[in-house]
Every structure is written in C-alpha cells, then in structure tokens.
C-alpha atoms as a printed R data frame, in Angstrom:
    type eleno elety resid chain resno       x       y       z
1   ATOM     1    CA   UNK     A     1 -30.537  27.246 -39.689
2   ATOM     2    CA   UNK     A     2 -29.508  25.975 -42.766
3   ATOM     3    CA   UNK     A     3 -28.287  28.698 -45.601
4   ATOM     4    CA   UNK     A     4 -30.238  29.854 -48.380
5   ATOM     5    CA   UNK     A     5 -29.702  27.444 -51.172
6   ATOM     6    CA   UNK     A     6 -28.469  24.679 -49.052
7   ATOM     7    CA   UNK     A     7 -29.899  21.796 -47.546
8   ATOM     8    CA   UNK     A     8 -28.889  20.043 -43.952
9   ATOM     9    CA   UNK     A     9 -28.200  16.267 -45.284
10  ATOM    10    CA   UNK     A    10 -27.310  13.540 -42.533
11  ATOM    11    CA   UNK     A    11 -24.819  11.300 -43.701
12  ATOM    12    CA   UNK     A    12 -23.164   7.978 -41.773
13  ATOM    13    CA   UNK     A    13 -19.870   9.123 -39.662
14  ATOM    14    CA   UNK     A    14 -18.001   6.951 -41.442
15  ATOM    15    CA   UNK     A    15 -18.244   8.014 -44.881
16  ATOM    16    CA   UNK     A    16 -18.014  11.569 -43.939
17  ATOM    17    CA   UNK     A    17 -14.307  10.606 -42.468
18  ATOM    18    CA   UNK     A    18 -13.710   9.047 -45.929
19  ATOM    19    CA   UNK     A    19 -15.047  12.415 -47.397
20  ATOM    20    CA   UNK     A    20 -12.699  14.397 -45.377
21  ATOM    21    CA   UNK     A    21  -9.789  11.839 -46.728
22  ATOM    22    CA   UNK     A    22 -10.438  12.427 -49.997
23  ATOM    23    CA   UNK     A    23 -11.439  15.950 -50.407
24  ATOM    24    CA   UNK     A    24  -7.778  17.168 -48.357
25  ATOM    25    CA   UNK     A    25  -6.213  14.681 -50.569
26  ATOM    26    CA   UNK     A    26  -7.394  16.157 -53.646
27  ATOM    27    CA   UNK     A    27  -8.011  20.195 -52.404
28  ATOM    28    CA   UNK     A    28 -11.558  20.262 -52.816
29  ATOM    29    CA   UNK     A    29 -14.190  21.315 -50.108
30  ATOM    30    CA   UNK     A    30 -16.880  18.907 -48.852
31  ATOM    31    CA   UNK     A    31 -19.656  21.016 -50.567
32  ATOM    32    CA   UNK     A    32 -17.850  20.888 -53.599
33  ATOM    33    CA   UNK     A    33 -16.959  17.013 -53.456
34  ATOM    34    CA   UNK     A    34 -20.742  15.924 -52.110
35  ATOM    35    CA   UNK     A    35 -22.494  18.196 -55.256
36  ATOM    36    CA   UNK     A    36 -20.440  16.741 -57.760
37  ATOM    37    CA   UNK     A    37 -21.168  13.246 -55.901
38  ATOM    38    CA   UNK     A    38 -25.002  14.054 -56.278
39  ATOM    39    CA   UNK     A    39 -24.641  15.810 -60.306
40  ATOM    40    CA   UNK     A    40 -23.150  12.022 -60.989
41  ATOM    41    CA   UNK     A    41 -25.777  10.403 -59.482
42  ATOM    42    CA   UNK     A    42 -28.606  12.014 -61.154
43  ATOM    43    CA   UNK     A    43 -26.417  11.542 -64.680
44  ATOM    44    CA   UNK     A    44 -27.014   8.133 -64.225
45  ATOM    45    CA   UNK     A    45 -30.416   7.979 -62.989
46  ATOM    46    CA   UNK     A    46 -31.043  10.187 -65.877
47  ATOM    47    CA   UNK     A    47 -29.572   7.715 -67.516
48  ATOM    48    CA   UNK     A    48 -31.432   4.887 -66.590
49  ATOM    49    CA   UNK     A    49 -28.236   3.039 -64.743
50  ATOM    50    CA   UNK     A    50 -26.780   3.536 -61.569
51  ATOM    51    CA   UNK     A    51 -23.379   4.594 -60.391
52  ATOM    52    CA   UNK     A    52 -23.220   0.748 -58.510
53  ATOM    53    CA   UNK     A    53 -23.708  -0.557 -62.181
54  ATOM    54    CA   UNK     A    54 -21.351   2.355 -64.202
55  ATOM    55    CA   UNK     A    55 -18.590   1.390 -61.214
56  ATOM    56    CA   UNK     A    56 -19.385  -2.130 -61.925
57  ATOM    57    CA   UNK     A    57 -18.689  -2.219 -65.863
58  ATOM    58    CA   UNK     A    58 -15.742   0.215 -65.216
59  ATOM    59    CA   UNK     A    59 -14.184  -2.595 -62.692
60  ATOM    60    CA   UNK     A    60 -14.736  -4.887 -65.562
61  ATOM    61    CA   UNK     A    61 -13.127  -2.940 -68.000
62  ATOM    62    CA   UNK     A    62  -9.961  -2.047 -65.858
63  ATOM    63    CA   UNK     A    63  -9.604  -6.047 -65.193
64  ATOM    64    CA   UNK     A    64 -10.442  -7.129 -69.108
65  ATOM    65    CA   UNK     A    65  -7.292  -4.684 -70.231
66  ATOM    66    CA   UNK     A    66  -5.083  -6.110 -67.315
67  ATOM    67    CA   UNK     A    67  -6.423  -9.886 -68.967
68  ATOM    68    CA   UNK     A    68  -5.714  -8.906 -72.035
69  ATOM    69    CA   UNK     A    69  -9.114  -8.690 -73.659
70  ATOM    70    CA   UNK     A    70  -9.815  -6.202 -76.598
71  ATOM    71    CA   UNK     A    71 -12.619  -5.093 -77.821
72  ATOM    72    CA   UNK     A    72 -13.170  -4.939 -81.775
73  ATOM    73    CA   UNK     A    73 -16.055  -3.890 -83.877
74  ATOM    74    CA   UNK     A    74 -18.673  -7.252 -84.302
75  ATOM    75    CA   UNK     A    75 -18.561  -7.456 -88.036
76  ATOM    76    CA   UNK     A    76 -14.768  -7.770 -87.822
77  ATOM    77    CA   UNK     A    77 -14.831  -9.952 -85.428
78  ATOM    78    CA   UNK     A    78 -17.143 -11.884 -87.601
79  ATOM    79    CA   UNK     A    79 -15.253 -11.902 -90.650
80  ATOM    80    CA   UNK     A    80 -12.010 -13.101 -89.262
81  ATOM    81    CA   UNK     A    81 -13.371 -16.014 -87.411
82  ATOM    82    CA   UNK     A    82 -15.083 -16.520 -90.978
83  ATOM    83    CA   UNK     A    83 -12.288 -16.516 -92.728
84  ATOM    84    CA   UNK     A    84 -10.092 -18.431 -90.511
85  ATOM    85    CA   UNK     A    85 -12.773 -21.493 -89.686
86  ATOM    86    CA   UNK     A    86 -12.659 -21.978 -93.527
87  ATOM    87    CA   UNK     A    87  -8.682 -21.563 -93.712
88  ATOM    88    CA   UNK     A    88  -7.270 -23.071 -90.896
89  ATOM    89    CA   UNK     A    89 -10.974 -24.118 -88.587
90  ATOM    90    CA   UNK     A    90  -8.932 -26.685 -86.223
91  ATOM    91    CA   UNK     A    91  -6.559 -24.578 -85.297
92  ATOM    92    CA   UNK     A    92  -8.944 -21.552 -84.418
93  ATOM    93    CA   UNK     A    93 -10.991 -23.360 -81.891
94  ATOM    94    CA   UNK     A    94  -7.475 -24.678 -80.573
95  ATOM    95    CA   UNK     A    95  -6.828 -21.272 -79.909
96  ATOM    96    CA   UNK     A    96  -9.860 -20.474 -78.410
97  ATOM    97    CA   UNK     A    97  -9.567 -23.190 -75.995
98  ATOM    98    CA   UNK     A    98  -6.316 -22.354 -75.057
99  ATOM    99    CA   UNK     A    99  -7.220 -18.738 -74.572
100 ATOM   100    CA   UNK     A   100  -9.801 -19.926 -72.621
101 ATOM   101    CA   UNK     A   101  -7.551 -21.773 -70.327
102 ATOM   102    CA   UNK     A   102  -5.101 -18.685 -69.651
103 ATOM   103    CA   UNK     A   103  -8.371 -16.414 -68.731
104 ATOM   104    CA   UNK     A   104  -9.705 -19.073 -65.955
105 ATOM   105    CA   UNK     A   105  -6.130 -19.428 -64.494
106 ATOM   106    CA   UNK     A   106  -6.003 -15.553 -64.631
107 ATOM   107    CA   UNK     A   107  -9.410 -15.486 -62.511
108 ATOM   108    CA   UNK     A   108  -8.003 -18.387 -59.862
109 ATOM   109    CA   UNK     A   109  -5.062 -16.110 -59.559
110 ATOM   110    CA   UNK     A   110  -7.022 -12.965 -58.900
111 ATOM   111    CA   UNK     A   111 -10.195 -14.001 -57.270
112 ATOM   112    CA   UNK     A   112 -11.270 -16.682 -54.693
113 ATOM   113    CA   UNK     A   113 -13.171 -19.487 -55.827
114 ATOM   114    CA   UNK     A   114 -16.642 -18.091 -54.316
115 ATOM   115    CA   UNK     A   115 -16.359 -15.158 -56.549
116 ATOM   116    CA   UNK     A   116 -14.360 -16.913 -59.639
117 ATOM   117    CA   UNK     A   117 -17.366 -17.692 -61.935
118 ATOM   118    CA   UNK     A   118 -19.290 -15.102 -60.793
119 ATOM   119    CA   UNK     A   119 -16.828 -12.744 -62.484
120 ATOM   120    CA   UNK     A   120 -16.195 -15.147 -65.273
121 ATOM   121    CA   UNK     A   121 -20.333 -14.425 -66.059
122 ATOM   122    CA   UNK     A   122 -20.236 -10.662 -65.762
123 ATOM   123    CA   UNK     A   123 -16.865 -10.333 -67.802
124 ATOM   124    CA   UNK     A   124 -17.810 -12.424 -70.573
125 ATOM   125    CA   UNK     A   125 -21.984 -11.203 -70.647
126 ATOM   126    CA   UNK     A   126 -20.850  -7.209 -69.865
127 ATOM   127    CA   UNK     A   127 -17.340  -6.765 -71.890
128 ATOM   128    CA   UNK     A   128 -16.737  -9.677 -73.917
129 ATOM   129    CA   UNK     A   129 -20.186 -10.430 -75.521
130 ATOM   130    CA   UNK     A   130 -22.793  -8.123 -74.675
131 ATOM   131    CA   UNK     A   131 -24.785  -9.651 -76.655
132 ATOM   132    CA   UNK     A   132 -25.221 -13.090 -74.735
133 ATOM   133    CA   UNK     A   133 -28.066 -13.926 -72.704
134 ATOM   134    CA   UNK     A   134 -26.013 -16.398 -70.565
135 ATOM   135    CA   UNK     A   135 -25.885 -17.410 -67.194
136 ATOM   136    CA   UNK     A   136 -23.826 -20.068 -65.102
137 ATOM   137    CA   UNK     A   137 -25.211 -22.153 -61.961
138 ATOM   138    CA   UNK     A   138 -23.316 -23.686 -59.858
139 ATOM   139    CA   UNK     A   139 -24.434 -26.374 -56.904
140 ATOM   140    CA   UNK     A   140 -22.664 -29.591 -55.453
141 ATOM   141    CA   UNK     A   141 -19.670 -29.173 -57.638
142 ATOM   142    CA   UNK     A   142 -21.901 -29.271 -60.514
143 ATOM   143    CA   UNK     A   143 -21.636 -26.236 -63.071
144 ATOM   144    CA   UNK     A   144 -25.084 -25.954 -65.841
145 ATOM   145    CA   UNK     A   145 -24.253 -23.165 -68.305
146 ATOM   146    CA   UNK     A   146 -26.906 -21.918 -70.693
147 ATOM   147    CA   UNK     A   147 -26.324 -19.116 -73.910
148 ATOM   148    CA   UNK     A   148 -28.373 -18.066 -76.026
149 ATOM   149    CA   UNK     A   149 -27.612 -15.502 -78.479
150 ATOM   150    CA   UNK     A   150 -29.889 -15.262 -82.113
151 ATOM   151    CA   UNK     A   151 -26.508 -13.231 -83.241
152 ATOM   152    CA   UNK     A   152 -24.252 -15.536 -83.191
153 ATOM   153    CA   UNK     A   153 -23.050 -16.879 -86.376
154 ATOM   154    CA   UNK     A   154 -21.897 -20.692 -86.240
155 ATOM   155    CA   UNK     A   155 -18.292 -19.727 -86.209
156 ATOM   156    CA   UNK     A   156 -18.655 -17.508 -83.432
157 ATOM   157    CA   UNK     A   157 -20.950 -19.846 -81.230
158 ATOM   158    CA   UNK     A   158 -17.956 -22.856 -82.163
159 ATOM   159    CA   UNK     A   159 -15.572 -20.336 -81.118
160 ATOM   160    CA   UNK     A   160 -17.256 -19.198 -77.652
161 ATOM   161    CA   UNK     A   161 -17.897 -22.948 -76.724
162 ATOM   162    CA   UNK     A   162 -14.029 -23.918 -77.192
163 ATOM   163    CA   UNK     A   163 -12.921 -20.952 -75.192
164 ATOM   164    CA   UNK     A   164 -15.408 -21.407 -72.301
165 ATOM   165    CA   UNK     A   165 -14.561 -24.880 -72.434
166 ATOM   166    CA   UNK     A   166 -11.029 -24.113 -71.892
167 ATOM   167    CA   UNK     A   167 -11.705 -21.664 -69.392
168 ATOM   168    CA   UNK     A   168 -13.539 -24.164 -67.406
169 ATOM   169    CA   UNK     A   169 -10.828 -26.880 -67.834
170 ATOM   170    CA   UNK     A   170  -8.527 -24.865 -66.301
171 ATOM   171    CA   UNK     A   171 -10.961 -24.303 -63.265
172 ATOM   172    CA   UNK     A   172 -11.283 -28.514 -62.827
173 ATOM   173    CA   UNK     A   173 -14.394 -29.054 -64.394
174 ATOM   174    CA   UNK     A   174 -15.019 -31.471 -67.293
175 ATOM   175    CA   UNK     A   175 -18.076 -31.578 -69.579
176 ATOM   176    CA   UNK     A   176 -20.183 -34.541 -69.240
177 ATOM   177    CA   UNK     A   177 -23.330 -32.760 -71.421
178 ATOM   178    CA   UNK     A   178 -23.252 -30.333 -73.968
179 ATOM   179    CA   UNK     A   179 -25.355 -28.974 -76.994
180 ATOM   180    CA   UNK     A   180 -23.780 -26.552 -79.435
181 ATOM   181    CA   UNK     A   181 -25.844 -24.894 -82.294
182 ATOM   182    CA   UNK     A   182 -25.757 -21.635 -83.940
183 ATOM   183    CA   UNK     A   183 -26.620 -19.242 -80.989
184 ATOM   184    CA   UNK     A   184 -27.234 -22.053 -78.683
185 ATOM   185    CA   UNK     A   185 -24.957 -23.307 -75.956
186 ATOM   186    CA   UNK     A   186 -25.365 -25.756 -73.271
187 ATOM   187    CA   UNK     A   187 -22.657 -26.973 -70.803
188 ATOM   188    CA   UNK     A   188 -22.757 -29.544 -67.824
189 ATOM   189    CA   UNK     A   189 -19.914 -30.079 -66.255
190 ATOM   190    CA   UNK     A   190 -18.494 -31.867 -62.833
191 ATOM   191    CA   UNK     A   191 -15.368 -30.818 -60.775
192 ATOM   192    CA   UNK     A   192 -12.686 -33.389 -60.647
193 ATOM   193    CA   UNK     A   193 -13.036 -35.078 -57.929
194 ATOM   194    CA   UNK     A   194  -9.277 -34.631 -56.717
195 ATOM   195    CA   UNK     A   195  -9.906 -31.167 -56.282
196 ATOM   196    CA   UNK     A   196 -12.856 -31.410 -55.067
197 ATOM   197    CA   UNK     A   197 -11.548 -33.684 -51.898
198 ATOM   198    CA   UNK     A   198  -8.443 -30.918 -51.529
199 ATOM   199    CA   UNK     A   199 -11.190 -27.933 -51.057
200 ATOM   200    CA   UNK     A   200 -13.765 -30.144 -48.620
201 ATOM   201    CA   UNK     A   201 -10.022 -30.999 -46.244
202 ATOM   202    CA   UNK     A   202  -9.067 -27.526 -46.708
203 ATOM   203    CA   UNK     A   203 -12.896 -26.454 -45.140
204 ATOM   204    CA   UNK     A   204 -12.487 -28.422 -42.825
C-alpha cells in the first residue's frame, strides 16, 4: 500500500537510474527531486509553456551569450541603427553582413549541417528578434526564406537582410531572388555547387 499522501507513480528504469545519479550527486532524496520535478512542470503548464519549450529558449540563451549576442531594449536598438544609417548607412549594413558571416561560421563550427539552419531559425525568431514571423525552407540545396515583421522600421529590416545575407554566405549559399521592404523580407538562395559536390562524395 501506498502511504497516506503519496501516490505509487511508474516511471521508465532508465530515468529512474538517472534520478538516482543526480539526486546522490546533489544530496537530495528521490521524493524530494521528483516533487520539485512535478511543482516545475505545473509552473509552466500554469504558464501556458512547457518545460521542453522553457529548456529550449534557455539552450538558446546559453548559446546566444557564448555567440556573442546581446540583447538591448527595441527603441534603442532603433535609434542607433537610425542614427547610424543616416551618418555612416554603408558602413552599417557592412557590418551587419559581416556579423552575419561570423554567426553562420559559429553555427558550422558547433552544429552539423542537418541541424545548422534549423538553429539559425530558432536563435534569430526566439532571442534575436522575437518579433519576426520568419521561417526558412530548405530542399535540393535550395534555401526560400520569408519575414515578415509590421515592426520593423526600414533601417532595421536593411539591417536584418545584410546580416542574414552574410550569415548565409558564409554557409555557401548565394541569393539569386530577393525582395526587401519595410517589414518584408524574401530570400532565395542556391548552394554553390562546389560544396555541394564535396557533401554528395562525402554521402557517399
């Protein structure tokens, strides 16, 4: 029989050896650890997320300090790019693209290339620009990027097409369609076909 209070739960063999990792590791007890497991799990439900997703933006985070990326409030962000496109506009969406470039090679030197633009999209929708209803396609070597954001100011949408440009240049993919207006965004683009040979022989 079960105790008063207490409720028999069954729970894979596996995880429960994890558990029992964890909880000497850190001196808790395995009622303690699965409670506090369960009180964090209705937090977010009560939250309308999920731990998956709160575990997912937290990943995100982690890897967007280790690239670099920080976060500033959106009307300072929108009066420097502002001020510099009137100042000095070439050399601000030279920047971008070059920042652009060093974030893809960061990706190809943490990821794989199955899960490269995958976490290029989640990065750049969840930390970067949370505002930005974009996603990214990818089949036969052929990449079809859409954005659409009514926020964006022109400077901003300028400066987030030069830097995903760049981003993708470093990957080996070149533009051969594009559309950029104020909130608007539209990329096609086509791996090189060098590279493109080197992965099929390296499949193979």
């Amino acid at each position: 029989m079960t105790k008063k209070g207490r409720k028999l739960i069954l729970v894979r063999s596996d995880l429960l050896e994890k558990v029992a990792q964890i909880t000497a590791r850190e001196g808790k007890t395995t009622f303690a650890f699965t409670n506090e497991t369960f009180e964090n799990a209705i937090r977010a439900y009560e939250m309308q997320t999920s731990l998956e997703e709160i575990l997912e933006v937290y990943s995100l985070l982690t890897l967007g300090r280790k690239l670099g990326i920080t976060m500033l409030p959106t009307t300072l962000v929108d009066y420097m790019l502002k001020s510099l496109s009137k100042s000095n506009g070439k050399d601000l969406l030279d920047r971008a693209h070059e920042a652009g470039v060093w974030f893809g090679k960061c990706l190809t030197i943490k990821f794989d290339e199955t899960e490269t633009l995958k976490t290029m999209e989640n990065i750049i929708k969840k930390y970067m620009w949370d505002s930005l209803d974009l996603s990214i396609t990818n089949e036969n070597d052929t990449v079809e990027l859409r954005c659409v954001s009514p926020t964006l100011s022109k400077e901003k949408t300028d400066v987030v097409f030069k830097f995903l440009e760049g981003t993708f240049n470093s990957l080996d993919y070149t533009i051969f369609k594009n559309s950029c207006l104020r909130g608007l965004i539209l990329m096609k683009l086509k791996r090189s076909q060098d590279e493109t040979q080197q992965q099929s022989r390296a499949n193979t």
